[in-house]
N, C-alpha and C positions, 0 to 999 in steps of 0.2 A: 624614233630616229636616234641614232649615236650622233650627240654633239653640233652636227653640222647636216641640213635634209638634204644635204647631196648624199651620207650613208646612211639607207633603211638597216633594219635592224635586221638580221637574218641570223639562223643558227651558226653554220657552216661556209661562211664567207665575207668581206667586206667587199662591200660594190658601190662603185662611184658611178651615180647615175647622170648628172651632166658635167660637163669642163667650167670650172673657176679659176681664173687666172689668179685670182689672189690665194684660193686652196693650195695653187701648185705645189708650193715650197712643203705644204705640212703633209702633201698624199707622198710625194716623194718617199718619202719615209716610212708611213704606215704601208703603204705597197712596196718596199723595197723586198729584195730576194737573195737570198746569202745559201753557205753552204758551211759559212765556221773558216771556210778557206778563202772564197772569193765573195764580192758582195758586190749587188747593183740597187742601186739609189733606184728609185720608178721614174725615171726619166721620160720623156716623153721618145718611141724609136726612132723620130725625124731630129729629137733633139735641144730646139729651138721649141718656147720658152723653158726656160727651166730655172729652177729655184738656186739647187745646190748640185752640178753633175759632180753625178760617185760613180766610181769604180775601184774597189779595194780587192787588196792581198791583203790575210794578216800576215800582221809582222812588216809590211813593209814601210817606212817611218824615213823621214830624212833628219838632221838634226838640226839645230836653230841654237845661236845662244842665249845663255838665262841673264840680264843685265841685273846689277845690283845698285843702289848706290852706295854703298858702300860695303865689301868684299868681307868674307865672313871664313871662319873655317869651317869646311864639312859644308858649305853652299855646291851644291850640283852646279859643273860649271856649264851645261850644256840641257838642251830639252827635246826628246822625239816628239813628232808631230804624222801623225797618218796621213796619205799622200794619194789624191787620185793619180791610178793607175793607167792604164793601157785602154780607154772606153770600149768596149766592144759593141755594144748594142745598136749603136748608130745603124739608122735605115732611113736615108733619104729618099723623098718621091718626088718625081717632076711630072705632074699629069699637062700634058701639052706645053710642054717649058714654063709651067708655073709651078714653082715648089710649093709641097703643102706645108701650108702653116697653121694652124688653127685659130692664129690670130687675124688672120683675112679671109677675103670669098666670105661661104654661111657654112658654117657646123649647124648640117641638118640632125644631128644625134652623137653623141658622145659619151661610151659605159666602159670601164674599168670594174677587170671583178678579179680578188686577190680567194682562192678558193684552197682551203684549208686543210681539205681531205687530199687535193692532185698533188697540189704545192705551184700550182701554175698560175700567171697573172698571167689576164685574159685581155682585149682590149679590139673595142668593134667602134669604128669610124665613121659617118655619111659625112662628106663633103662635100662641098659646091665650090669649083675655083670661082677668082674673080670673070674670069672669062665666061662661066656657066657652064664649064663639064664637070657631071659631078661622078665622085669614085666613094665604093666603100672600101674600108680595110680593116683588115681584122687582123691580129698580131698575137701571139701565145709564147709566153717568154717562162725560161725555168733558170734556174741556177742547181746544178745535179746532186741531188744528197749520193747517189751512188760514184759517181766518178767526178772524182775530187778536184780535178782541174775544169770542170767541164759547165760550160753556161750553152744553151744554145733559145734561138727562136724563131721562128715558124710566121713570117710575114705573108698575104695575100691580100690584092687587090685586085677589084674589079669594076667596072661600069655598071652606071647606072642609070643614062637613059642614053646615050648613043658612043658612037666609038671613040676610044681616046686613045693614044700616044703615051705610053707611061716607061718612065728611066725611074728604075731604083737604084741606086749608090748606095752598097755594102760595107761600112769602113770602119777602121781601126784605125784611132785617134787618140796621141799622145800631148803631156801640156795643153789641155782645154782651159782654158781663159775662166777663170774662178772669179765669183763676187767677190766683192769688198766686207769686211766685218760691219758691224752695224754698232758698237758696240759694247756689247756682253762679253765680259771675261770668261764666261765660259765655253763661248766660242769658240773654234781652232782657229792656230794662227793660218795664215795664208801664205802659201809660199808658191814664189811663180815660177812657172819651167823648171820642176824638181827634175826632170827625168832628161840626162843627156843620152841621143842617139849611137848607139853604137852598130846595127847593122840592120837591113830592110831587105826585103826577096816577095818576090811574087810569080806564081806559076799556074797559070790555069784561073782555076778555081779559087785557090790558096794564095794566102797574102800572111806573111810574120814579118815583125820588126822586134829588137831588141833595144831595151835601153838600160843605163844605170842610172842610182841615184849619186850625185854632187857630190855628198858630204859623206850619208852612212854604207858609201859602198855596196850598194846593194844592187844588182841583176835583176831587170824583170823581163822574161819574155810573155808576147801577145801572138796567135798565132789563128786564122781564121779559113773554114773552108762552108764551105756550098752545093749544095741542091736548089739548082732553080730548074722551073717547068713550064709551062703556058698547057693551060689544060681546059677545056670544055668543062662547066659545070656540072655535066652529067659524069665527067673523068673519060672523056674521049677522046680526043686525038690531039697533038702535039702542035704546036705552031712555032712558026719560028723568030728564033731569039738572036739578040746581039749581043754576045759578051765579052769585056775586056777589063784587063785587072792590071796597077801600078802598085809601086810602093817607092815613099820616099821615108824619110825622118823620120818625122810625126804623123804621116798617112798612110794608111794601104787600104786599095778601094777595088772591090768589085765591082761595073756596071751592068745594069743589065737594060736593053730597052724592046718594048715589044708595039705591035700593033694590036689593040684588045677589041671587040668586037663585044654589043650585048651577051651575056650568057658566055664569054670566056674570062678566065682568069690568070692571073700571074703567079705562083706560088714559091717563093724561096724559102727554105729551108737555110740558118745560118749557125755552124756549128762551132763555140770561140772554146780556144784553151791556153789555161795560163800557168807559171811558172816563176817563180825566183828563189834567188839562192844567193850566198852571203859570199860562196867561195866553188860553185860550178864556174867551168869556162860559158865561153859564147857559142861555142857549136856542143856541146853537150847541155846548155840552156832549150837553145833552138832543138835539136834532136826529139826533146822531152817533151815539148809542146807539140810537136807533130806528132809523135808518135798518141800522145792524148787523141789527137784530132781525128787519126787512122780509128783507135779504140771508138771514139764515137762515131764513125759515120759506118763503121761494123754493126753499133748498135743501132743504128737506124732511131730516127725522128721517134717512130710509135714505140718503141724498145726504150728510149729516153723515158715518155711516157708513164711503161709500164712500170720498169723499175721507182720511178717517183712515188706512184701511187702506191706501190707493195711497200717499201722503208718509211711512207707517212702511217698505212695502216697497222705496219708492226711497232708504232709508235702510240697512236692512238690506243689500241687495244692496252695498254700500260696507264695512258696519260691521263683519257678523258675526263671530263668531270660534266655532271650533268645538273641542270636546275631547271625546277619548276615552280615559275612564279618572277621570274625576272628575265627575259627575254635578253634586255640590253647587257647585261651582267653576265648570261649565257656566251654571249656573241664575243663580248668584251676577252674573259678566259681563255674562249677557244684562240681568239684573236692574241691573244699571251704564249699561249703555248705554243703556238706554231711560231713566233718567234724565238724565242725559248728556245728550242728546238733547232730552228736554223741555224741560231749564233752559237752552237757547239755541237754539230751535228759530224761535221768537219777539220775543226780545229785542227785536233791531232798535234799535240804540243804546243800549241801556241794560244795564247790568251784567251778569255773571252771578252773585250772590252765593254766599257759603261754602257758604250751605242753599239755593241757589236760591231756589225759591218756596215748600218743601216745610215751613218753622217759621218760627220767629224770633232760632232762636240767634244768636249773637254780632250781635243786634238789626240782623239782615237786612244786614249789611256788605259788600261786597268786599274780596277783602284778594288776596295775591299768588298767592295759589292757584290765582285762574281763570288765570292765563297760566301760570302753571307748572307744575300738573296738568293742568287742565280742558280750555285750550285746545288744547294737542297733539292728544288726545284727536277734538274736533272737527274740527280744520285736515286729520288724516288722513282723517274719517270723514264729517262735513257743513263746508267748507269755508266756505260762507257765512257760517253762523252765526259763525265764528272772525272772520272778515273785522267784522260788524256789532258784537263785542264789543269791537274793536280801533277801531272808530269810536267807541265811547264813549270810551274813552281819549282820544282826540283829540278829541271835544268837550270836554271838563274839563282842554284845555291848559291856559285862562285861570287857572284855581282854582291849578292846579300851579306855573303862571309865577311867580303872585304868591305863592305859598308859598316858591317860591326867593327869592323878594327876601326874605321877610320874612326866613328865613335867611340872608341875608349871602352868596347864592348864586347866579349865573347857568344861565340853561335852564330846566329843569321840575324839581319835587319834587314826585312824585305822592306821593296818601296813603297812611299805611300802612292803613287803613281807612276805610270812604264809601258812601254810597249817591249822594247827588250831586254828588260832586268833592271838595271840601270833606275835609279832615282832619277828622275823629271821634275819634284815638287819644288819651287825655288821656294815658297814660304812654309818658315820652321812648324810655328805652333799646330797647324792642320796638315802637316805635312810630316819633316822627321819623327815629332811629337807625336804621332799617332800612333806610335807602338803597339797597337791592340791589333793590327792586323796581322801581325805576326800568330799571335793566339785563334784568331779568326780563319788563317790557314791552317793552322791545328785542328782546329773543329773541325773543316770541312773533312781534315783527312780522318778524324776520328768517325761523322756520321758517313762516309762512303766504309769504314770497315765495319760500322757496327750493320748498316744495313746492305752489302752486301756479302760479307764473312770471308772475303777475298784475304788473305793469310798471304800469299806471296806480293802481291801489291805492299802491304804492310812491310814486310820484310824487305823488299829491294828498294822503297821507295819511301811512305810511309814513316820506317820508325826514324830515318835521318830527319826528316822534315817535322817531328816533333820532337827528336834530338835538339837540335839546332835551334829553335825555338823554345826548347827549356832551356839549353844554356845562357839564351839571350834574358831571360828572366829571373837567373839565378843572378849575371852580372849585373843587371839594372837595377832592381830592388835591394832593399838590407832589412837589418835587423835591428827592429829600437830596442829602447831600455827594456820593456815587456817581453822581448823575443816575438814580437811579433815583425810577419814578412811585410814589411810596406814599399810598395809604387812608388815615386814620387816622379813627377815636373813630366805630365804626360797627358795627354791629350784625349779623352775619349768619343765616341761617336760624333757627341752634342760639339761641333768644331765652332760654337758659343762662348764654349769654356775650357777657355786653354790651358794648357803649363797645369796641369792641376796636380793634388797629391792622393794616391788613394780615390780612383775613380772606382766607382763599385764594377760598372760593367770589365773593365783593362783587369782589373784584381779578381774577378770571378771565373773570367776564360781565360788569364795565365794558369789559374788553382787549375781547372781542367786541362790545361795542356800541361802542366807538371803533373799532374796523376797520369796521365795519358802514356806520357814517353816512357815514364819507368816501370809501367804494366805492358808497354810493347816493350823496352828490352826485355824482360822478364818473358815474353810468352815466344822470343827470336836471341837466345844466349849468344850462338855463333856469330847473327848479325850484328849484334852489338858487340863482339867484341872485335869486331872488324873497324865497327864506327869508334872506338876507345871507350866506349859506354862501363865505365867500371859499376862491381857492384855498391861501392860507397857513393859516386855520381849521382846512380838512382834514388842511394838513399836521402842523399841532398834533397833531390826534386821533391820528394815525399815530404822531406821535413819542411819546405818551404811553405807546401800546399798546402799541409795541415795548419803551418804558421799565421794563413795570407789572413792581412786587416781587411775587413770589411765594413767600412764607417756606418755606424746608425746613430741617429739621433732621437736618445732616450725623451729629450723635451717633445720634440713634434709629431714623434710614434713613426718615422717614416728611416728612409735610407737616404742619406743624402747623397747627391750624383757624384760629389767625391770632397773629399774634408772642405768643411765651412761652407758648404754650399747655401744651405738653408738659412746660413746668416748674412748673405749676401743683401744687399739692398733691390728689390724688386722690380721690373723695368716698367718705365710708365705705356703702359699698354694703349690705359683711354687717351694719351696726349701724344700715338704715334698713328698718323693717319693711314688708308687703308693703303695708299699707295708708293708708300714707303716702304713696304715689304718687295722681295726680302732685305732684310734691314742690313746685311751684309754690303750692299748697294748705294746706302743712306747713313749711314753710324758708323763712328772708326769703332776698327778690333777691341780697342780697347776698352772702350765704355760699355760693350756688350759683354767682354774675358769679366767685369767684374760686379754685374747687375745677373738679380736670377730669369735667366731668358733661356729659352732651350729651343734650340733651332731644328732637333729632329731626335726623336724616341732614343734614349737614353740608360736611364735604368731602368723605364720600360722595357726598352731591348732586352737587356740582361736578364728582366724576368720571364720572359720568351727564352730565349736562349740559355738560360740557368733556371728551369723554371723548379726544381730541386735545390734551389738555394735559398727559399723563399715560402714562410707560410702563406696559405688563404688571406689571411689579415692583411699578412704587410700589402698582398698584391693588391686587395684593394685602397689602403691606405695611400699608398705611393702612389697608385693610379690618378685616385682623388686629389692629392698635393701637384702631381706635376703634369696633370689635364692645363692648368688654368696656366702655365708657364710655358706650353709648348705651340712655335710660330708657324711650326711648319714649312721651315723655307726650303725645306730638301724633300727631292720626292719618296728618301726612302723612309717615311715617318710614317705614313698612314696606314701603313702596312700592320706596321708592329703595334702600334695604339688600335687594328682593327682586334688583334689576337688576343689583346691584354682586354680589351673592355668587353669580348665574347665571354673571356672567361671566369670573367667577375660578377660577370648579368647586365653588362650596357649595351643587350642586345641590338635597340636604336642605333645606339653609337656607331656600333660594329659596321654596321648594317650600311654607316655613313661613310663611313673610312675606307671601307669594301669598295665602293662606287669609287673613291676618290682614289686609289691605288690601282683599279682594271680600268679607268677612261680618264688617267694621266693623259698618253698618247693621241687618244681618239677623239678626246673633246678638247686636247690642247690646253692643259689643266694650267701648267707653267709658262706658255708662249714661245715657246723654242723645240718642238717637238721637230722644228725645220733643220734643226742641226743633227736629229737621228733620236730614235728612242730610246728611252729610257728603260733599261733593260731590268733591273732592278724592282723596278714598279712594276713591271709586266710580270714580272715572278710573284712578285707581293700580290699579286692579283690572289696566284694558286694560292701562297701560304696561306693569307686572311681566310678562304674557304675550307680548308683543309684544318690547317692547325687552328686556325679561330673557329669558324661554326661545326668544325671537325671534330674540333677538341683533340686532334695528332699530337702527342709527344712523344717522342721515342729517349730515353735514358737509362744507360748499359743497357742491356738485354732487354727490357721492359717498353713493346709498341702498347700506347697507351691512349683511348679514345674518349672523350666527356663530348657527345654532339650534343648542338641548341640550332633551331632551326630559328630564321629570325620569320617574325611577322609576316604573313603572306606566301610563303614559299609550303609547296605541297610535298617537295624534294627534292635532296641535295644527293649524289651519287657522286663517288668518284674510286679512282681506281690508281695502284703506286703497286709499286715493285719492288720486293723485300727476298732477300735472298736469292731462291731460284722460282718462287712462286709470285704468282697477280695479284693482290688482295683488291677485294672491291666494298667499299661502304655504302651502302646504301640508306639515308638518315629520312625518316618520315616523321609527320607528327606526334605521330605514338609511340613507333618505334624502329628499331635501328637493325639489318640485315646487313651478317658480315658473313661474305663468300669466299672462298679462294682457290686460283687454278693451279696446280700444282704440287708442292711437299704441305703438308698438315703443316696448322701456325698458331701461336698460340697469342693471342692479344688481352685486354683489357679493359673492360666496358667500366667505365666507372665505379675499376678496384677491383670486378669480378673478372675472374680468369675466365676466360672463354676457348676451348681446342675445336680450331678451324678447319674442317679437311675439305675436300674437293668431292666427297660422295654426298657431301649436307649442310647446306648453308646453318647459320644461326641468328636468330634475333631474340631481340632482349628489348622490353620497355626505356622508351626515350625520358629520362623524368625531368618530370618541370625544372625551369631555370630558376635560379633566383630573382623572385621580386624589386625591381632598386626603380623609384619611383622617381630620383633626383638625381640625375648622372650631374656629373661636375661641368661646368662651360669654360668653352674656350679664350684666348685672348679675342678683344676687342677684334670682330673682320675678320676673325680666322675659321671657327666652324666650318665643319665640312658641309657640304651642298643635303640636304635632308634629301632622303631617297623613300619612293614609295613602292612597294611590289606591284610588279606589272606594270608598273609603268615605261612605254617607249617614247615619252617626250622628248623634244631637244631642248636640253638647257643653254641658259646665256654664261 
C-alpha cells in the first residue's frame, strides 16, 4: 500500500478504494486534473464535503497588500494570490428530494481511480438515501490536454433496487465560500468573493456567466453545455426528461429530472470552457468560450476520449521509466509524471507554479523550482512544454528589467516569487536575496538548447534571457584586490543562510550563465547586435567567469556553502526536539542565518548541477561534512542528496531519499499535501532515478551515464528525449542496454564513447559501485524512512 490502505499499490493508476472523510482534503489534490491551462481540485461532483474547492486558470491572481511594519525601499508594495475560478464540475442529485451526500443514508461502496495512461479520474458510487432508495453513480471527469479550454464529464446514475425520482442540477458556480487558513504561512491567503459579476445568459442546454476580478483586472469567462439522455441499460430506447436551465450572478444551472425505472439510466454528458483575458471585451470573452464549447461537442464525449488517450501515449513513449523490484516506487514515478505533465502540458506562456494547478499553497506562486526541478524533467520528456515555460520568462523581461533598476542594477532581476512577473516576496533575505534564480533560468535555457539543438529558440528568445542575466551579474559582483570576481550579500538555496558572501552554488551557475551568453552571442552575431551585445560585453562575461571566487577551505578539505561557513558555530541538533522541525516555525531567522544548519541541499545542489566543477574527492568530502547539517525542512532536498549519495556509493542512502522525494505527496510526507502538491518533489522523483541511479549528466555536448542499481531491483529502464531521437536505458545487474529510436547518438558509458543507432542497440557491463560501508548520519529525527525493495507496506 502507498501511504494510506485506502491506495493499493498499482502500476498504472492511483485508486481510492473506500471514502475518508478525513483523507478528503489530501485526495483532492493527488486526484486533481489540470491541463497547464485550467485545473480542478478532486472535488467531490455533488460538491459537499470538501476540503479545498479548486478551480484554476493560470495566471489568474487577484492582488492583496504586502503590510510591513516598517516601510522599506525596493519592498513589493503588493502580492498576487491564485483565485478559485468559475467551479464547473458541480453535479448535484436529489434521488427522491433527498440530496446525495455521502455524509448521510449508507455508502454501500465508494472507488476513485485517477488512471495514468486515459488521463481520466473515474469515480463509481452505491448509495442508500436516508429514506432507503438506493442509486449508483458513476462519473468520468478529464480536463483536455488537446483542447485547451476544455474540461468536461460524463455523469450517470441509476437504481438499484426499485424505481426512484432522480433531479440532477448541472451548475456553474462563482465565489464558493472558502475554508479558513489553519495557520501555516505557507498557506494561500483567502480572499472572499474575488470575482464581481459582470453578465449571465442561459439558453437551452447552455448556461455562461462572466466575471472580473476587483483589483487585478482581470475577465474570466465560464461557459457550460450538455448531452443528457435517459437510456435503457442495454442502450434502448429513450424516456422522457424534464429540462430547464437559469442563470444569475454567481449560478447557472441546468436541471434535469427523470422517472428511473430498474435497468434504466440517466446519462449527462457536461461539456465546461473557459477563458480569460487581461484586456478582451465581454462579448468577444463570452464568443470564445462558446465557440470552445461548439469545438467540443463537434468532438463528441468518445472523441474527448480518444484524443486524451493518443497525447498521454505520445507522452509516455518518451517518459516512462520502468522498475523492477519496488512496486510502490513504480507507482509513485508514474504517479509524478503524469503530473509533471499536466502542470505544462498547456501552459503556453504562462508559469508552471510550485502546486501547479493542483491547490493554492504558497498562494499559486512560481518560484525557482520550475526551472530547477520541474523543467529538466520536461525538456527530457515533453520538450515543448519546457520551451512555452521559458517564454513566460521572457515575457516578464519588462517586470525583471525594472526590478534591476530599482536595485541599483543592470540586466534582469527576476522574482523570487510571481504569478505575473511582478515580485510578490515581501521578505528580503529568501526573497530579493536570492539572486541565484536568475542563473537557475539561464540553465534551464541553456539545457533545453543543449538537449534539443533548437538554434532559433536560442536566437529569438534564449540569448536575451541569458543576456540579461549576465549583465545582472556583471553589476552585482566585483572585483577584490586578487582580481578575483566575488558575489556578495546573497542568499543561496539553503534560505538558512542568508546575506551570505560567495555562496559556492550562486557563483558556479552565474560562471555558467556568463560563459553561456557570450557563446550564444557568438554563435547569433546579428541577434546580439540587435540586443546591444558588443564584442568587448562578451568579453567581460568571459573575464568575470574565468575570474569567479569559489570558496574552499584548505583546513577541513571541503567547499564551504559560502565564506565562513565552516566556521560558524554548529546548531544544537541533539537539544532541538523532533517537533520543532521545520525550525523556520520554532527559531528566529536569525539564530539559524548564523549557526551551521542547512535547511535544503546546497552545495550539494551545485555538485548535481556543476557536477564539472568538482573532483570525486571533493563530492564525497562535502557530501560527508554537510550530511550531518542538513534538516530537511524543504521538500526539494531529498532529491539532490538522493543524486549526490548515488554517485558517491550511498547506494542505501540513495535508495532512502528516493522514497522520500516520489511519496512526498502520497504518504503526506510534510502534512500539507491539502494545499496542492508539490511539484518539485514530484520531478525529484524522475531526477533521483535517472541522474542518481542513472548516472545522467549531460555537459556541453557530452550525454553522460555511470548506472548503479540499488539493492534488490532486477531493473531500472527509462526513456528521455534528446534531440529528434528516443533514447532508452535500460540498467540490469550486469549490465546496461542503450537503444535509440531515431538519428544515431552518441553517449557515454563510464568515459567510453559508445555510437547508438536504431538498427542495434548496445550494452556494456554494469561495474560494481563503490564499497562505502559508513555513509555519514543525519541530524538528530531527520533520517529518511529506510526503504526495503519490494516492499508495498504502509508507513506511519
Amino acid at each position: 500500500m502507498i501511504g494510506h490502505p485506502n491506495f493499493p499499490c498499482e502500476p498504472w493508476c492511483l485508486r481510492e478504494t473506500e471514502f475518508s472523510l478525513d483523507l478528503l482534503p489530501h485526495s483532492e489534490s493527488l486526484f486533481a486534473l489540470s491541463n497547464g491551462h485550467i485545473g480542478w481540485r478532486a472535488n467531490l461532483d455533488e460538491g459537499e464535503p470538501f476540503g479545498l474547492p479548486g478551480s484554476y486558470l493560470n495566471g489568474v491572481h487577484e492582488l492583496r497588500p504586502l503590510p510591513y511594519a516598517e516601510a522599506g525601499y525596493g519592498y513589493p508594495e503588493s502580492g498576487q494570490t491564485v483565485i478559485d475560478v468559475t467551479n464547473g464540475k458541480l453535479i448535484r442529485l436529489l434521488v427522491d428530494d433527498e440530496p446525495f451526500d455521502v455524509r448521510y443514508g449508507t455508502l454501500r461502496g465508494h472507488e476513485r481511480r485517477l488512471d495514468f495512461r486515459t488521463g481520466l479520474l473515474e469515480r463509481r458510487v452505491d448509495w442508500e438515501s436516508p429514506t432507503g432508495k438506493a442509486v449508483r453513480v458513476t462519473s468520468t471527469r478529464l480536463v483536455s490536454l488537446t483542447q485547451r479550454a476544455i474540461a468536461a464529464i460524463c455523469y450517470e446514475v441509476e437504481p438499484l433496487d426499485g424505481p426512484v425520482r432522480i433531479v440532477v442540477q448541472s451548475e456553474l458556480v462563482a465565489n464558493e465560500e472558502m475554508p479558513g487558513l489553519d495557520g501555516d504561512p505557507r498557506a494561500a491567503a483567502v480572499l472572499a468573493e474575488p470575482l464581481a459579476p459582470e453578465w449571465h445568459g442561459a439558453d437551452g442546454t447552455m448556461a455562461s456567466m462572466i466575471h472580473s476580478t476587483k483589483r487585478s483586472g482581470l475577465r474570466v469567462a465560464a461557459s457550460m453545455d450538455h448531452l443528457v439522455e435517459c437510456l435503457d441499460t442495454d442502450g434502448g430506447e429513450e424516456h422522457r426528461l424534464a429540462l430547464t436551465s437559469e442563470a444569475y450572478d454567481d449560478v447557472a444551472r441546468l436541471t434535469a429530472a427523470v422517472l428511473l425505472q430498474p435497468g434504466q439510466r440517466l446519462r449527462l454528458i457536461k461539456f465546461v470552457a473557459y477563458g480569460w483575458s487581461a484586456s478582451r471585451s465581454l462579448p468577444a470573452m463570452r464568443d470564445q468560450v462558446e465557440a470552445a464549447l461548439v469545438a467540443a461537442r463537434q468532438t463528441g464525449w468518445e472523441g474527448l476520449l480518444a484524443e486524451q488517450k493518443a497525447s498521454l501515449d505520445e507522452f509516455w513513449a518518451a517518459a516512462d521509466v520502468e522498475i523492477d523490484g519496488d512496486p510502490e516506487i513504480q507507482q509513485a514515478v508514474r504517479f509524478a509524471l503524469f503530473h509533471i505533465h499536466q502542470a505544462g502540458a498547456r501552459a503556453e506562456v504562462r508559469a508552471i507554479p510550485a502546486k501547479g494547478l493542483t491547490g493554492t499553497g504558497y498562494d499559486g506562486h512560481a518560484f525557482w523550482d520550475t526551472e530547477s526541478f520541474v523543467l529538466p524533467v520536461l525538456t527530457y520528456t515533453a520538450p515543448m512544454a519546457a520551451a512555452h515555460a521559458l517564454h513566460w520568462r521572457h515575457g516578464t523581461l519588462p517586470a525583471a528589467r525594472e526590478r534591476a533598476r530599482q536595485l541599483g542594477l543592470s540586466g534582469a532581476a527576476f522574482p523570487w516569487r510571481t504569478i505575473a512577473g511582478e515580485e510578490c516576496s515581501s521578505y528580503w533575505p529568501a526573497g530579493t536575496g536570492a539572486f541565484h534564480i536568475n542563473a537557475d533560468i539561464a540553465d534551464a535555457v541553456i539545457r533545453y538548447q543543449r538537449v534539443t539543438g533548437d538554434l532559433d529558440f536560442e536566437a529569438q528568445f534564449g540569448l536575451e534571457l541569458l543576456a540579461e542575466t549576465a549583465r545582472l551579474w556583471l553589476s552585482l559582483g566585483h572585483y577584490d584586490r586578487d582580481q578575483r570576481f566575488r558575489i556578495s550579500g546573497v542568499t543561496g538555496p539553503d534560505e538558512y543562510s542568508a546575506v551570505a558572501d560567495n555562496n559556492v552554488y550562486t557563483n558556479l551557475m552565474a560562471q555558467q550563465n556568463l560563459h553561456a551568453a557570450a557563446e550564444a552571442a557568438g554563435r547569433h552575431p546579428e541577434r546580439a547586435l540587435e540586443l546591444d551585445i558588443s564584442p568587448d560585453e562578451a568579453q567581460d562575461w568571459l573575464r568575470a567567469a574565468e575570474a569567479m571566487f569559489i570558496p574552499f577551505d584548505v583546513r577541513m578539505g571541503v567547499h564551504p556553502q559560502a565564506d565562513g561557513f565552516t566556521d560558524h558555530q554548529v546548531w544544537d541538533f541533539k537539544g532541538t526536539a523532533a517537533d520543532h522541525y521545520p525550525l523556520l516555525l520554532h527559531y528566529p531567522y536569525f539564530d539559524l542565518y548564523r549557526k551551521q544548519v542547512v535547511k535544503q541541499a546546497d552545495l550539494v545542489l551545485a555538485m548535481f548541477m556543476r557536477s564539472d566543477a568538482f573532483t570525486p574527492e571533493q563530492k564525497l568530502r562535502n557530501f560527508d561534512y554537510y550530511e550531518p547539517l542538513t534538516v530537511r525542512d524543504s521538500s526539494l532536498s531529498a532529491c539532490c542528496q538522493a543524486v549526490i549519495a548515488a554517485e558517491v556509493g550511498y547506494l542505501d542512502l540513495a535508495y532512502d531519499y528516493l522514497g522520500e522525494a516520489a511519496l512526498m505527496d502520497l504518504d503526506n510526507l510534510e502534512h500539507n499535501t491539502a494545499d496542492g502538491l508539490h511539484l518539485a518533489s514530484l520531478a525529484g522523483s524522475w531526477v533521483a532515478l535517472v541522474a542518481g541511479f542513472g548516472g545522467m549528466r549531460h555537459q556541453g555536448d557530452e550525454l553522460t551515464f555511470a548506472p548503479r542499481l540499488p539493492a534488490g531491483w532486477s531493473r531500472l529502464a527509462f526513456r528521455m528525449r534528446v534531440r529528434d531521437s528516443r533514447l532508452r536505458v535500460e540498467v540490469r545487474p550486469q549490465e546496461v542496454e542503450y537503444s535509440v529510436l531515431g538519428d544515431d547518438m552518441e553517449v557515454l558509458h563510464y568515459g567510453q564513447k559508445l555510437l547508438i543507432s536504431e538498427k542495434e542497440s548496445v550494452t556494456r557491463p554494469l561495474p560494481a559501485p563503490p564499497v562505502r560501508t559508513d555513509p555519514p548520519t543525519q541530524p538528530a529525527g531527520r533520517a529518511p524512512i529506510h526503504r526495503t525493495a519490494g516492499s508495498c507496506e504502509p508507513r506511519g
